[in-house]
C-alpha positions in Angstrom: -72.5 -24.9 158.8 -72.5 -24.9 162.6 -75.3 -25.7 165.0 -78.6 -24.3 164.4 -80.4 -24.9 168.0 -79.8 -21.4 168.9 -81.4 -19.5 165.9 -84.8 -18.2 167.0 -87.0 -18.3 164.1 -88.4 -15.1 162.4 -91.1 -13.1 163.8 -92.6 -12.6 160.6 -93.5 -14.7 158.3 -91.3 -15.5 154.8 -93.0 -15.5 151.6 -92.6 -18.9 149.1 -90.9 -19.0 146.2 -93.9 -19.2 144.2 -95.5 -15.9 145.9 -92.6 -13.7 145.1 -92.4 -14.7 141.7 -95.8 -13.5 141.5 -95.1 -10.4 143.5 -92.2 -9.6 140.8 -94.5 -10.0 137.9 -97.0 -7.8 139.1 -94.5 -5.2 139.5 -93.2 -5.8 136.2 -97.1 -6.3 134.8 -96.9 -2.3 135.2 -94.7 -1.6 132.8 -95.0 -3.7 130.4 -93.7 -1.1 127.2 -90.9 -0.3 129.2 -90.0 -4.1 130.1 -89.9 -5.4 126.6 -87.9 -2.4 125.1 -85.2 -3.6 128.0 -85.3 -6.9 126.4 -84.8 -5.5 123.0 -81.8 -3.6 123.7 -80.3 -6.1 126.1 -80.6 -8.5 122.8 -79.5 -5.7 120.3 -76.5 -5.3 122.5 -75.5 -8.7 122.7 -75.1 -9.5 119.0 -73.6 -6.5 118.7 -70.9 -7.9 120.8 -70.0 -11.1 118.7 -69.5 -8.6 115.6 -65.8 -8.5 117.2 -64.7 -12.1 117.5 -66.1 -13.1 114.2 -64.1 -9.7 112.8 -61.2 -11.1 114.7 -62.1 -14.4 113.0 -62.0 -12.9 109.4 -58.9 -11.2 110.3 -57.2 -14.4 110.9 -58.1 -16.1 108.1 -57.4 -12.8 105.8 -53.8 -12.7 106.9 -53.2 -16.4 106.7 -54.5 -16.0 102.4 -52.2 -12.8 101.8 -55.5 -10.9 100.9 -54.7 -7.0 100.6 -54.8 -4.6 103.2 -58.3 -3.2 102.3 -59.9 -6.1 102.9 -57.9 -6.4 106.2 -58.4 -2.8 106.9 -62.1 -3.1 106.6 -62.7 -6.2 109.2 -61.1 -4.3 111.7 -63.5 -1.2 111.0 -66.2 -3.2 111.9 -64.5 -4.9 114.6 -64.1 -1.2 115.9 -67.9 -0.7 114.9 -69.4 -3.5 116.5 -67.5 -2.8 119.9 -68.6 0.7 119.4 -72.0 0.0 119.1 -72.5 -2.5 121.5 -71.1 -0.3 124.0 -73.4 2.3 123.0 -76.7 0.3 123.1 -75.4 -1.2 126.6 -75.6 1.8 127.9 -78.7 2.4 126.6 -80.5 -0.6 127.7 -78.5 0.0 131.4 -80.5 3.5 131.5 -83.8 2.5 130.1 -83.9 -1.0 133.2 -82.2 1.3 136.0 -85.0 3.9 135.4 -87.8 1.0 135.2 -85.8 -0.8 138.4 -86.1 2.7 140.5 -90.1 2.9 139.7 -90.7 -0.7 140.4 -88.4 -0.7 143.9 -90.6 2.8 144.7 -93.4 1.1 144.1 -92.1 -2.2 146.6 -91.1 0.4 149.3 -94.2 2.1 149.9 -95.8 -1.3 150.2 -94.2 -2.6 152.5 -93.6 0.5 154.6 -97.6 1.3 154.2 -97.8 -2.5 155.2 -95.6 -2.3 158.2 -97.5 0.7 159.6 -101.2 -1.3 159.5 -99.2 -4.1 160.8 -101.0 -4.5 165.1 -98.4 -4.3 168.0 -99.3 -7.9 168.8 -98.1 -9.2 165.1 -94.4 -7.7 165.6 -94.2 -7.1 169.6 -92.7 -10.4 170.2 -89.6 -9.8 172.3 -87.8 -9.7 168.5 -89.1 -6.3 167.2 -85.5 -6.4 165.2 -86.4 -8.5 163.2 -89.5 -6.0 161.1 -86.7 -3.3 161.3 -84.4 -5.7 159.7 -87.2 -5.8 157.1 -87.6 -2.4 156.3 -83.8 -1.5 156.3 -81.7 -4.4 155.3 -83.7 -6.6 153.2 -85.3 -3.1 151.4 -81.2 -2.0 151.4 -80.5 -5.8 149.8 -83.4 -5.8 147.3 -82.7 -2.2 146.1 -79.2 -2.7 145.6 -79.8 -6.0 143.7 -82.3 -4.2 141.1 -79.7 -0.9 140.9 -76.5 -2.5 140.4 -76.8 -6.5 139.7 -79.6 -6.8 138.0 -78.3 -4.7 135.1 -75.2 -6.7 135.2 -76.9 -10.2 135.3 -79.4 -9.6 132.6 -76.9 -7.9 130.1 -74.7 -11.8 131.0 -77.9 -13.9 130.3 -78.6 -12.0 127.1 -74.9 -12.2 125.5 -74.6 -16.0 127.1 -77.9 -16.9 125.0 -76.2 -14.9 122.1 -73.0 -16.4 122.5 -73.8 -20.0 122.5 -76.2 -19.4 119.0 -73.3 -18.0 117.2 -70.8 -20.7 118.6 -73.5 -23.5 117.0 -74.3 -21.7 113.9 -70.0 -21.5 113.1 -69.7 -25.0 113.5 -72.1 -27.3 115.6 -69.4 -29.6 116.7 -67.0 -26.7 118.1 -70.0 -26.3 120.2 -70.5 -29.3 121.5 -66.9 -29.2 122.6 -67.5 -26.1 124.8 -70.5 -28.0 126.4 -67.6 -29.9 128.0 -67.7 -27.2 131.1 -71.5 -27.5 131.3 -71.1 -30.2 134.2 -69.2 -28.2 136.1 -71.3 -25.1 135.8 -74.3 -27.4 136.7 -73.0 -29.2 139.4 -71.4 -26.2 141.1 -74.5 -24.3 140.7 -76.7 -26.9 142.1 -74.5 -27.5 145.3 -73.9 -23.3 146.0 -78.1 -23.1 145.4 -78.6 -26.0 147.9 -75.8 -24.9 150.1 -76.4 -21.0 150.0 -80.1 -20.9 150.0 -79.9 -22.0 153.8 -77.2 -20.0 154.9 -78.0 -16.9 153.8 -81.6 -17.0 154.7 -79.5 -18.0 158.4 -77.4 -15.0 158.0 -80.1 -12.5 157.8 -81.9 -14.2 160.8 -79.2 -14.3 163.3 -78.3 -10.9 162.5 -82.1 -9.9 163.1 -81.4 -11.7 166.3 -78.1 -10.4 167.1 -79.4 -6.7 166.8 -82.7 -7.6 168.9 -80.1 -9.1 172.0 -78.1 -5.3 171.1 -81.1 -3.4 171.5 -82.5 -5.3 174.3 -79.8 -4.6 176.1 -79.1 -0.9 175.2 -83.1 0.0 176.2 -83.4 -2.0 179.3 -80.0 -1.0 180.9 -81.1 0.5 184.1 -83.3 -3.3 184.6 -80.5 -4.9 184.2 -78.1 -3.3 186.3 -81.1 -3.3 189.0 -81.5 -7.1 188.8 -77.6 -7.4 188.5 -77.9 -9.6 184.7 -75.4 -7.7 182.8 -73.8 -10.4 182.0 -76.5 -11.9 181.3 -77.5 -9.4 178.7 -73.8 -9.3 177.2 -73.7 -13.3 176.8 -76.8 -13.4 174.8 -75.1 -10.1 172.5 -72.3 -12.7 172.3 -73.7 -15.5 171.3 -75.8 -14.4 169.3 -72.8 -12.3 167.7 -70.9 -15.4 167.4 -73.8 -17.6 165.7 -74.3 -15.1 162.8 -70.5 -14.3 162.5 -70.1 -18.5 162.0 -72.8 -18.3 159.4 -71.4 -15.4 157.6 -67.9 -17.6 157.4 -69.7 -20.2 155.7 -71.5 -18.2 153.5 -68.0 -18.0 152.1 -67.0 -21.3 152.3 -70.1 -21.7 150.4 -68.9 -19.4 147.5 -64.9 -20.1 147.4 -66.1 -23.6 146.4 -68.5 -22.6 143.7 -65.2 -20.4 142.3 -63.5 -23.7 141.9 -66.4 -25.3 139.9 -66.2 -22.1 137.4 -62.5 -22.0 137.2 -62.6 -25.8 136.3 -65.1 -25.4 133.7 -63.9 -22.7 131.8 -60.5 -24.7 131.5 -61.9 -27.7 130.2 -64.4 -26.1 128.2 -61.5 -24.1 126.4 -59.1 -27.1 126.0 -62.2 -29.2 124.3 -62.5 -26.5 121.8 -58.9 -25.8 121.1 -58.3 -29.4 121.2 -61.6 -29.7 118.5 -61.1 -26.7 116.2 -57.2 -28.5 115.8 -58.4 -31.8 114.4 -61.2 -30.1 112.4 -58.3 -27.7 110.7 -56.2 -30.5 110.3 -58.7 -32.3 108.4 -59.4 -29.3 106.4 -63.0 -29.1 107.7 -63.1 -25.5 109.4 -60.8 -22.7 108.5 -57.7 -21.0 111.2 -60.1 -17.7 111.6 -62.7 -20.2 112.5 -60.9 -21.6 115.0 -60.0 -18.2 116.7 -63.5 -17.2 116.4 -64.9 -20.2 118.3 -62.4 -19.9 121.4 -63.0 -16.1 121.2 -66.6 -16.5 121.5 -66.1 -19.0 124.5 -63.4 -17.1 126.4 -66.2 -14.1 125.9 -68.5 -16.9 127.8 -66.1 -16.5 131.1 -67.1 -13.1 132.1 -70.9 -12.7 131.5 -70.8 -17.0 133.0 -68.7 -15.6 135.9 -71.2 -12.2 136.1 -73.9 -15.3 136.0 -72.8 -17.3 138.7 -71.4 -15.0 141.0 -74.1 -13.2 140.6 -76.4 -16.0 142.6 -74.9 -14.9 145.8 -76.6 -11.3 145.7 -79.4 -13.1 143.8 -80.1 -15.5 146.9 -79.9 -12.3 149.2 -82.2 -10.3 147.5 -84.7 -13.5 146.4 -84.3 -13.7 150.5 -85.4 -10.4 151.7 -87.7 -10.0 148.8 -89.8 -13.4 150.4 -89.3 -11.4 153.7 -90.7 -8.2 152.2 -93.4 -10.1 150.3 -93.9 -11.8 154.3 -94.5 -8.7 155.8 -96.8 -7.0 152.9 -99.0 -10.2 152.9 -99.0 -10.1 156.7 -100.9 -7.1 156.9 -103.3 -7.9 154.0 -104.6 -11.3 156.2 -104.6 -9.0 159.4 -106.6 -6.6 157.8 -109.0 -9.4 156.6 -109.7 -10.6 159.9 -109.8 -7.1 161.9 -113.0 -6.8 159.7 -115.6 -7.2 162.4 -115.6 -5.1 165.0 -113.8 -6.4 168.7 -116.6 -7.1 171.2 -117.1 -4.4 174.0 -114.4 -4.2 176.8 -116.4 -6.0 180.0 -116.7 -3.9 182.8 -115.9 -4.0 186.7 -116.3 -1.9 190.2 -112.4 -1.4 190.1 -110.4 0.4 187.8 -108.7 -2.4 186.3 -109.1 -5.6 186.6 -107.3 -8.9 185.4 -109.1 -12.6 185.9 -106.6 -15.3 184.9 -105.2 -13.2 182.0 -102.7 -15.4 179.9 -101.1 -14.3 177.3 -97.7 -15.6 174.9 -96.3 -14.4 172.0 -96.6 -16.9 168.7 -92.7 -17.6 168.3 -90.5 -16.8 171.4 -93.4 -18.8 173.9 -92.5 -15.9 176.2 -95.7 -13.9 178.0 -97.7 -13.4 181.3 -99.5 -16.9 182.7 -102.6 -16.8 184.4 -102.4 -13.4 186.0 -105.0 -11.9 188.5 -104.8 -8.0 189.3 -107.3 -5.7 190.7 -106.4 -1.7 190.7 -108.9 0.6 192.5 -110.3 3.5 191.0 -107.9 6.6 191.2 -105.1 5.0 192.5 -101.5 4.1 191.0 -100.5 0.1 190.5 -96.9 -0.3 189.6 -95.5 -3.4 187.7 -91.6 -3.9 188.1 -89.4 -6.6 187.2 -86.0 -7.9 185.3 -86.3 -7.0 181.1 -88.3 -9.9 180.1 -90.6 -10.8 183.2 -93.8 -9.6 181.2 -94.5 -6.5 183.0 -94.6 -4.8 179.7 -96.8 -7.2 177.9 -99.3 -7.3 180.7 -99.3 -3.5 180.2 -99.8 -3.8 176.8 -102.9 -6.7 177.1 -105.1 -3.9 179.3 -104.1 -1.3 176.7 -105.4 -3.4 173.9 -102.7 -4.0 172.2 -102.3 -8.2 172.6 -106.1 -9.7 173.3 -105.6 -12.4 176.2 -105.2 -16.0 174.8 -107.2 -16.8 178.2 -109.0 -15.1 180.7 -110.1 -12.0 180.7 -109.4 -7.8 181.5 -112.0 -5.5 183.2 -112.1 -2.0 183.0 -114.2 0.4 184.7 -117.9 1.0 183.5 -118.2 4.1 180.6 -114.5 4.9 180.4 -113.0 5.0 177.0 -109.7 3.0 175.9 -107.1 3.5 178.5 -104.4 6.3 177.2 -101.1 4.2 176.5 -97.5 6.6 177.2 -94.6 4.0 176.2 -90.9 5.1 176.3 -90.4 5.7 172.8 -89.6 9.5 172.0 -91.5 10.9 169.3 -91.0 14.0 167.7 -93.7 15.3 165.5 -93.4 18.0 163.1 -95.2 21.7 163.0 -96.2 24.1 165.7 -96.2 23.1 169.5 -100.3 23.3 169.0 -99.5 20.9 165.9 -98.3 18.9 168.2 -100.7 18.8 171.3 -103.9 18.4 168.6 -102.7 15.4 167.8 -104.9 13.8 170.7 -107.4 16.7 170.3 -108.2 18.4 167.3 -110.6 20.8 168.8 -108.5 21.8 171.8 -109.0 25.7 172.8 -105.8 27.6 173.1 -106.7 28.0 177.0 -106.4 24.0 177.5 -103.3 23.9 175.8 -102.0 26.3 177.8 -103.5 24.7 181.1 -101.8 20.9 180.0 -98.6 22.7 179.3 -98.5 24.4 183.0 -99.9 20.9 184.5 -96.3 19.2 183.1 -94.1 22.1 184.3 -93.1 23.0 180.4 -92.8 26.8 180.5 -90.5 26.5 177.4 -93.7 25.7 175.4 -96.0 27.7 177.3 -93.8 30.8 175.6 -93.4 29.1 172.0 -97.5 28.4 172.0 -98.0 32.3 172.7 -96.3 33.8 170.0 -98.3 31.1 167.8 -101.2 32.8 168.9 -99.8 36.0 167.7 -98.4 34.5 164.5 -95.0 34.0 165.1 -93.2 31.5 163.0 -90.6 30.6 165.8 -93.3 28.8 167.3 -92.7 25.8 165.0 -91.2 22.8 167.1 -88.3 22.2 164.7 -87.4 25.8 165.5 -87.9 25.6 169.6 -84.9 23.9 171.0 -85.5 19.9 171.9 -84.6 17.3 173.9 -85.8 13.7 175.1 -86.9 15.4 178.1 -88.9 18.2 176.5 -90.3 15.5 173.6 -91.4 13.5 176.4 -93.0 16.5 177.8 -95.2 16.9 175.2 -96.3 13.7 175.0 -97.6 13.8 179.2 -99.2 16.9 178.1 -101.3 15.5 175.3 -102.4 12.7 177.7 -103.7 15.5 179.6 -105.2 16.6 176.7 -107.1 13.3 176.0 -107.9 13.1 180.2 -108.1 9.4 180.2 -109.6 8.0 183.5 -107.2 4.8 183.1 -103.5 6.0 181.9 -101.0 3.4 181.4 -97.3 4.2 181.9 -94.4 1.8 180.1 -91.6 2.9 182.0 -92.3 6.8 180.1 -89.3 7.8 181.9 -86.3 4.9 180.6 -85.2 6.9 177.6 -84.8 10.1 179.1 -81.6 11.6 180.1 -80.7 11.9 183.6 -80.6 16.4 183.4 -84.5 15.7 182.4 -85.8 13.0 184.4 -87.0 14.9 187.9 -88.9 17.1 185.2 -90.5 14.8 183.1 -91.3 12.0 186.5 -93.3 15.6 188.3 -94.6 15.7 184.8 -95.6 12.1 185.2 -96.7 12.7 188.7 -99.0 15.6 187.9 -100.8 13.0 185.4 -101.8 10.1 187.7 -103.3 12.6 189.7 -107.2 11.7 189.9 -106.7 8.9 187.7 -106.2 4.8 187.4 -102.7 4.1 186.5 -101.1 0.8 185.7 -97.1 1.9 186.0 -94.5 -0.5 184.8 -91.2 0.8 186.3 -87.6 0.2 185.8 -87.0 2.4 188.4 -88.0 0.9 192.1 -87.3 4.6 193.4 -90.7 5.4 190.6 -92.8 2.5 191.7 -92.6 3.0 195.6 -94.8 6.0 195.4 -97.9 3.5 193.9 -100.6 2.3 196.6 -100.1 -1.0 194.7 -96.6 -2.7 193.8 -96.6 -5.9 191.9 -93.2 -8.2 190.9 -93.1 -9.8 188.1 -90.6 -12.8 187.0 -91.0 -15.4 184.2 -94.5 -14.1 183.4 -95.9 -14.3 186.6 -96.7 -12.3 189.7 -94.9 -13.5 192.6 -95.2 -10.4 194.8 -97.7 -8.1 195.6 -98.0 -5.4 198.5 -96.6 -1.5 199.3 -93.6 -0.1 198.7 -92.6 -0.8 202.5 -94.4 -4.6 202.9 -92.6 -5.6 200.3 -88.7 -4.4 201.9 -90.2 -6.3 205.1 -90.0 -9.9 202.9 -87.3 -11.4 201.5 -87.7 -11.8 197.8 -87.0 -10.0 194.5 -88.6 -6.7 195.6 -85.9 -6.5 198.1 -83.2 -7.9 196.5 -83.7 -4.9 193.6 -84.0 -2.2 195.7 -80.6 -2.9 197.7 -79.0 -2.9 194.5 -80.3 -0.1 193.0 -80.0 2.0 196.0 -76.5 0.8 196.5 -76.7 0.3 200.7 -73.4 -1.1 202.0 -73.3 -4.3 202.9 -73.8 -4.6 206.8 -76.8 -2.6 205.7 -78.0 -5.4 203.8 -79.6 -7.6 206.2 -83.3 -8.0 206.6 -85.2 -4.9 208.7 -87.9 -5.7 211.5 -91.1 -6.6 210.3 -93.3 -4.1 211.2 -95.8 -4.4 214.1 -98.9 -5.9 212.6 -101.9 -3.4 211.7 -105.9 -4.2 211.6 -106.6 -4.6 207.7 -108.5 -1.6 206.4 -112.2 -2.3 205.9 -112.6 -4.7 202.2 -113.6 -2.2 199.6 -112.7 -1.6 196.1 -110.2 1.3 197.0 -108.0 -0.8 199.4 -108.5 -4.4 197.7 -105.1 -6.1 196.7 -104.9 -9.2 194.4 
């Protein structure tokens, strides 16, 4: 099955076996009429089905006794009339549990995505986001194609299996017995593919979580990467990753060719035993030819719905998986909401802007985080975090926003300021008007302010569209006003201006926009830490030399701190960076002068460093 050292385990947590059970009958505890008709037809339609092999039966036995061709005639009418109906009630029942399936899976969805959404950043932000979105697109995908096309299949096999074997031991109980000849194959092969396959495919859907976290890692944080020089870094872990869950997808059908043999196995011995069986009974006169024909007929009709059965497990151990992953998620947010009852305790204050004593903080599963870290930003001034995809700059970001509470230590922020205003680099693109979207922040925001934050982030484009709302022009709806990362992004600097935060925090706003857009949305960006605190995480060193404050991060710790041009005076990562992403030839790459020393600026809270 391969080695398993190098699959990180899920984010979220996995529901038992015992939960979703009890997630599935609730479902189905709200339709109850509608779940016991299904059960009626399924049953209808499966004795409908052995009218033909018994038919087939009399047939036999009619031709071997010369009997006329009416009676003759009239078995195969309702051999014609029981495959007739069956077919039609099948169809019937099909309709009647896809139509109850759909409701139920409607019903699942909007759980779990209304779940997902209450969900806190610090429950899901833990350097494996993949794995929720795996969630809410594969495992919903999985479970929704399980209830729309297998579990009509499987339940229509169960019924006429069950039907089956009753009309085998009412013809003759010892012909049945015979055919319970290939029950310890079907057992035993069961048993090992349930051991074998409830482990790898719950594998499978983890390593591919994993493998798209290590893809989308390294798709968002390009521009880190290339600055720190761990492409190939980044393209290893997308390998092995890639490899892991393509080794566990192999064996998944490793797993399955050797629960074919099993089947195939069974379903030979099972028919020989009652060919073998329905011989000696003829021989001895005990059962009649027809009999005999009508026994093996209603065995060989065992092999598909056994085979429907059986195979069936495979999609039936994917979508029992991401139905305990759903289940995870949706009982997830019911505990956090529990415990977010009581209110948080008031943010403590301090002289500075922002201010970090001993802040530690590390996500559940992956261990990774920020360790003891100790900042202080001055009032009005710009500190900016930078450091390789991983370091922590973001998470320390996201601790002063509120997002992750510290594990230990603690995070300042100035006396009487509201919640710092958090900008990340995910685009989003609201729908209605360009006011539609600048309210967002402000309900109540005059048509003058608008107009003043649109003109403070350099977008003329909306300035135009929000006039002819004023006049009642429908053309001012955004889906109708041409967009682009760079105008989306836009928007969002706008409404911070808006909300005018005194502490703004910046997640590298800029890394998703397209180079054509950048200069406009960074003089955007520029406009906005005008006047206020700002904590900037850059992936661009060229962004964070403009901060009074520059702080390198590496394995969740600062291990530089200083200005833009005291920190190209010291050997170390700083440095290192900003050769490589400025691209200086070689023989420029040795170390400058230090520069002559200066008297330290008088200690106060505008020029304090950590």
């Amino acid at each position: 099955m391969g080695d398993t050292h190098d699959t990180p385990p899920p984010l979220l947590p996995i529901a038992s076996s015992a939960r979703v059970r009890a997630a599935v009958g609730v479902l189905l505890r709200e339709h109850p009429g509608r779940a016991a008709g299904v059960a009626a037809l399924f049953l209808a339609a499966s004795a409908l089905g052995i009218v033909m092999p018994a038919c087939l039966g009399r047939i036999v036995d009619a031709v071997s006794s010369d009997a006329g061709f009416a009676t003759i005639a009239g078995w195969v009418v309702g051999a014609g009339a029981g495959a007739i109906g069956a077919a039609i009630v099948m169809l019937w029942a099909v309709r009647v549990l896809t139509g109850l399936v759909q409701d139920m899976l409607a019903s699942l969805r909007e759980d779990v995505f209304a779940s997902a959404m209450r969900l806190p950043v610090s429950a899901v932000d833990d350097g494996e986001s993949a794995d929720l979105l795996s969630r809410i697109t594969g495992d919903v995908d999985a479970v929704a194609e399980a209830g729309g096309n297998v579990a009509p299949t499987l339940l229509s096999a169960a019924f006429a299996i069950v039907v089956s074997v009753v009309a085998l031991t009412a013809l003759d109980p010892r012909l049945a017995l015979a055919g319970i000849a290939s029950a310890p194959f079907y057992v035993l092969g069961t048993r090992a593919f349930l051991r074998s396959s409830r482990v790898v495919f719950r594998e499978v859907r983890v390593r591919e979580a994993a493998r798209s976290q290590a893809v989308l890692d390294a798709v968002e944080g390009i521009d880190t990467l290339t600055a720190f020089n761990e492409q190939e870094h980044a393209l290893a872990r997308v390998s092995e990753r890639a490899e892991a869950s393509i080794r566990m997808q192999i064996e998944g059908v490793r797993v399955t060719n050797r629960l074919f043999r099993w089947i195939n196995g069974g379903e030979l011995v099972g028919l020989a035993a009652i060919l073998g069986t329905g011989f000696l009974l003829q021989s001895a006169s005990a059962i009649t030819v027809g009999m005999v024909t009508t026994a093996a007929l209603l065995f060989h009709r065992l092999f598909g719905p056994v085979g429907q059965l059986i195979f069936g497990l495979n999609d039936i151990q994917r979508a029992a998986i991401g139905l305990a992953r759903l289940v995870g998620v949706i009982d997830l947010a019911r505990e956090t909401s529990r415990a977010q009852g009581a209110d948080a305790d008031a943010m403590p204050t301090t002289s500075a802007g922002i201010e970090l004593r001993g802040v530690t903080f590390h996500y559940p599963t992956t261990g990774r985080g920020i360790s003891d870290v100790n900042l202080r930003v001055p009032r009005v001034t710009t500190t900016a975090l930078v450091g390789s995809s991983g370091s922590g700059k973001s998470t320390l970001a996201r601790v002063v926003a509120g997002h992750h509470p510290p594990t230990s230590g603690s995070v300042h922020l100035a006396a009487a300021t509201e919640a710092p205003y958090y900008l990340s680099q995910e685009l989003h693109q609201f729908r209605g008007t360009i006011a539609d979207n600048l309210r967002l922040v402000d309900p109540d925001a005059s048509h003058e302010q608008m107009l003043a934050a649109l003109h403070a982030v350099g977008a003329d484009w909306a300035v135009e569209a929000l006039n002819q709302q004023s006049g009642g022009s429908d053309s001012s709806d955004a889906a109708a006003v041409p967009m682009d990362e760079g105008r989306i992004q836009q928007l969002a600097v706008a409404r911070a201006f808006l909300a005018d935060p005194a502490i703004v925090i910046l997640d590298e706003a800029t890394a998703d926009v397209g180079l054509q857009h950048r200069d406009a949305v960074e003089k955007a960006i520029t406009a906005l830490r005008k006047g206020r605190t700002t904590l900037l995480v850059a992936h661009r060193l060229q962004q964070a030399a403009t901060a009074e404050q520059i702080v390198v991060f590496a394995d969740g710790r600062a291990v530089q701190h200083g200005t833009h041009e005291q920190l190209l005076a010291a050997d170390g990562l700083y440095r290192d960076s900003w050769l490589a992403q400025t691209q200086l030839p070689a023989d420029e790459r040795s170390a400058p002068d230090p520069p002559p020393p200066a008297d330290p600026p008088a200690p106060n809270e505008e020029t304090e460093t950590p």
